[in-house]
C-alpha positions in Angstrom: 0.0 0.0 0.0 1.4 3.4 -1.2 0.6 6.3 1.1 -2.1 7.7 -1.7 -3.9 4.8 -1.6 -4.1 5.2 2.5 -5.2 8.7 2.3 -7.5 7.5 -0.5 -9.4 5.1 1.7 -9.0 7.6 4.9 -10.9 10.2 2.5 -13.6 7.8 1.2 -14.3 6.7 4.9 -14.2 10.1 6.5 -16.6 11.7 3.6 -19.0 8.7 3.9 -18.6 8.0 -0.1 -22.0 6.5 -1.6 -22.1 3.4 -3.3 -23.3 5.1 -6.7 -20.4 7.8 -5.4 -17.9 5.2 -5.7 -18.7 3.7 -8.5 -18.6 7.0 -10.2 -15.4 7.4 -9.2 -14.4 4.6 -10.9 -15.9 4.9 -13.9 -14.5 8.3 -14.5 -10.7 7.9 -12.8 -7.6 7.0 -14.6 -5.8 4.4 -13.9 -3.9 5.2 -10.6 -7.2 7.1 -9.3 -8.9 3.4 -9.8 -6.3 1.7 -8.3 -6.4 3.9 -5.4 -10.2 3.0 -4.8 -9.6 -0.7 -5.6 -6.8 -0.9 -2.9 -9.5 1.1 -0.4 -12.3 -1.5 -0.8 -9.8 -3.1 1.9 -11.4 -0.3 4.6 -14.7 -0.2 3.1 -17.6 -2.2 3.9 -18.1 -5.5 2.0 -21.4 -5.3 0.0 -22.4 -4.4 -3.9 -20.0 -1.9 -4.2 -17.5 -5.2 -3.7 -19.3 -7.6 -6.5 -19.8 -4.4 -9.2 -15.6 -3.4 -8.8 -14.5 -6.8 -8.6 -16.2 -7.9 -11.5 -14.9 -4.4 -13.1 -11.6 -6.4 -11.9 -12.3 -9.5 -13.5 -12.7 -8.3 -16.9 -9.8 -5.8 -17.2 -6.0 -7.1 -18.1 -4.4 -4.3 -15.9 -2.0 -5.7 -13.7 -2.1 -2.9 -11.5 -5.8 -3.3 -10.8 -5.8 -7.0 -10.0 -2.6 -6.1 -8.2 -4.7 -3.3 -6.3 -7.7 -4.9 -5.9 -6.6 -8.1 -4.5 -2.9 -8.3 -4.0 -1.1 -8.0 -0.3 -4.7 -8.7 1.2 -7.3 -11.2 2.6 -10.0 -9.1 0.6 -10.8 -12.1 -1.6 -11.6 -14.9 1.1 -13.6 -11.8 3.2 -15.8 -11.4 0.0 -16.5 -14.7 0.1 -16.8 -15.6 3.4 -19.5 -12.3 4.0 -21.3 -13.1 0.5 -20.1 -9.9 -1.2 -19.4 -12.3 -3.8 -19.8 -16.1 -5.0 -18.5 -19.2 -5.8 -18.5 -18.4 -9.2 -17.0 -14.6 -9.3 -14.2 -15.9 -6.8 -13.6 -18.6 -9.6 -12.8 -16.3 -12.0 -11.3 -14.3 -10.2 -8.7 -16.7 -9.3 -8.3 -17.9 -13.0 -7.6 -14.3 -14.1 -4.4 -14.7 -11.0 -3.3 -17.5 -13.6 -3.8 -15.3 -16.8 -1.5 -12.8 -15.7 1.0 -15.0 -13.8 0.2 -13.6 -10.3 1.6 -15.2 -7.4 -1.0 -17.3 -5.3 0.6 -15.7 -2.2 0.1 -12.4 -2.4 -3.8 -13.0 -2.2 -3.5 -13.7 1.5 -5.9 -16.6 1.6 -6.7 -17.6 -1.5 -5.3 -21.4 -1.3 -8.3 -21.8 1.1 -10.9 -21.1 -1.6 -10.1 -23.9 -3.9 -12.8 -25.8 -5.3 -13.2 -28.7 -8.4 -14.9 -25.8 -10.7 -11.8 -24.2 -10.2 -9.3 -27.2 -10.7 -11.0 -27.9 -13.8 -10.7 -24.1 -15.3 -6.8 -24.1 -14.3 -6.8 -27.4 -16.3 -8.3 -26.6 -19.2 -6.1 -23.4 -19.4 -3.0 -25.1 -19.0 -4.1 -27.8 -21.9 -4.2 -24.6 -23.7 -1.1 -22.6 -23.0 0.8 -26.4 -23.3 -0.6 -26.2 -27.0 0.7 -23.3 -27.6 4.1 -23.3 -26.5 3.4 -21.0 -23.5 4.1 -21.5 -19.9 1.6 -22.6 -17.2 0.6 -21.0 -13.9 2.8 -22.6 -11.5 0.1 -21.9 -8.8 -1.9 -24.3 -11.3 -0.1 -27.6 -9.3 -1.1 -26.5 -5.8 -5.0 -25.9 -6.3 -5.0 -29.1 -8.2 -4.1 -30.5 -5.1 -6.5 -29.4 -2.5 -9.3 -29.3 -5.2 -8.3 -32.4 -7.5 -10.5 -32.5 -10.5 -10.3 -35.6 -13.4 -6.8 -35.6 -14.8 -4.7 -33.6 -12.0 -3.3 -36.5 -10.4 -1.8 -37.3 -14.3 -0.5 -33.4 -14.0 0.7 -33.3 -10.5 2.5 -36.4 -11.0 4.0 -35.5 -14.4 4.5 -32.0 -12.5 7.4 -33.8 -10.3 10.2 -34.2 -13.9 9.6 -30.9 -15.0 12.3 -29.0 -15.9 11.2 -25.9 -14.1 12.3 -25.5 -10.2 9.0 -23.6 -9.4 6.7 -26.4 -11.1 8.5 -29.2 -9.4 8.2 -27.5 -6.1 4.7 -26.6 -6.7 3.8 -30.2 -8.0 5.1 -31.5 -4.9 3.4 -29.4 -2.8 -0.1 -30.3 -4.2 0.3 -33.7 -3.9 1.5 -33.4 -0.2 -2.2 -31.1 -0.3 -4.2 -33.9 -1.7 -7.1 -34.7 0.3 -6.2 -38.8 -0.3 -3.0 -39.7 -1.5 -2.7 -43.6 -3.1 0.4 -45.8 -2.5 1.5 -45.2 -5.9 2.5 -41.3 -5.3 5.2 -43.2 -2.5 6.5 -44.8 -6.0 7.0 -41.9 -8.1 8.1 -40.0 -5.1 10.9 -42.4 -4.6 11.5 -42.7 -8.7 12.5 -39.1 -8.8 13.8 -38.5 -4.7 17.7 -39.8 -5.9 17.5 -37.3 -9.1 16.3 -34.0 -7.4 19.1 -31.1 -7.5 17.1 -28.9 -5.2 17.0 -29.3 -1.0 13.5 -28.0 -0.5 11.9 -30.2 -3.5 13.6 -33.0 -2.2 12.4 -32.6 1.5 8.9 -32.7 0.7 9.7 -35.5 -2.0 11.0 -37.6 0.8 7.4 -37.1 3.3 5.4 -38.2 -0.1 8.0 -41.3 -0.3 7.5 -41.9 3.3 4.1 -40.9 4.3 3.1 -40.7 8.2 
């Protein structure tokens, strides 16, 4: 948070700003006046206001406004949680993280909110970017884990010989999520354990090798 967008949100609070007020704001701001309201739905109350900008959010491809509106924050689970938005919006919401190659992390949270309509969005995306020679959503490996839809045990396993550090890591890590994990992840585990460069990967390699 930049100290505009705190003055921002101590202004908004302090003048009592209407929902139609706010939203008028937006429509009419540039870009770092709408990421200045985005960032101060954090102090605001959750209600419309919340569902109308995050779905502005949803459909835009400005960084900084996904950044603003749901980076650095627990905004996203709070929407949900209160009902300022649903299953659905949070879903894309989420998907749109794995469009512009967001980190998971920095929507304080958001691993919480996993779900199989979810899993099978990220899926389908990544069957696309694969296609096209593009790289896919690290984050991708981890909700397939605590959400696993058809096809992202295939994908979580495969996830463990990438060539990539981050995937490797992040395949591990949703199969260490998985809600059941089969004997057979102990195999693979144990295939790739004596081939893994990297320390961390390895740890968590060796608990799926030698589950509790």
């Amino acid at each position: 948070f930049r100290r505009c967008d705190i003055v921002a949100a101590w202004l908004l609070r302090e003048l009592g700003a209407t929902e139609a007020e706010l939203l008028d704001l937006y429509a009419h701001g540039d870009i770092e006046e709408r990421a200045m309201l985005l960032r101060a739905l954090n102090f605001l109350e959750l209600g419309p206001v919340t569902a109308k900008l995050l779905g502005e959010v949803q459909r835009t491809n400005v960084v900084l406004h996904l950044e603003a509106a749901l980076c650095d924050s627990d905004l996203l689970p709070r929407a949900v949680a209160t009902g300022a938005i649903d299953a659905e919006a949070k879903d894309r919401l989420l998907l749109k993280f794995a469009f512009l190659d967001l980190p998971l992390q920095r929507a304080l949270g958001a691993e919480a909110l996993a779900s199989v309509r979810l899993s099978e969005m990220l899926r389908d995306l990544a069957t696309e970017r694969e296609a096209a020679g593009r790289s896919v959503w690290r984050d991708t490996w981890r909700l397939l884990g605590r959400a696993p839809c058809a096809g992202a045990l295939a994908r979580l396993i495969g996830g463990l010989e990438h060539g990539d550090d981050g995937v490797r890591l992040a395949a591990a890590e949703g199969l260490l999520a998985l809600p059941e994990r089969g004997a057979g992840i102990a195999g693979f585990a144990n295939e790739r354990l004596p081939r893994e460069p990297r320390p961390a990967i390895a740890a968590l390699l060796q608990r799926l090798a030698n589950p509790s």
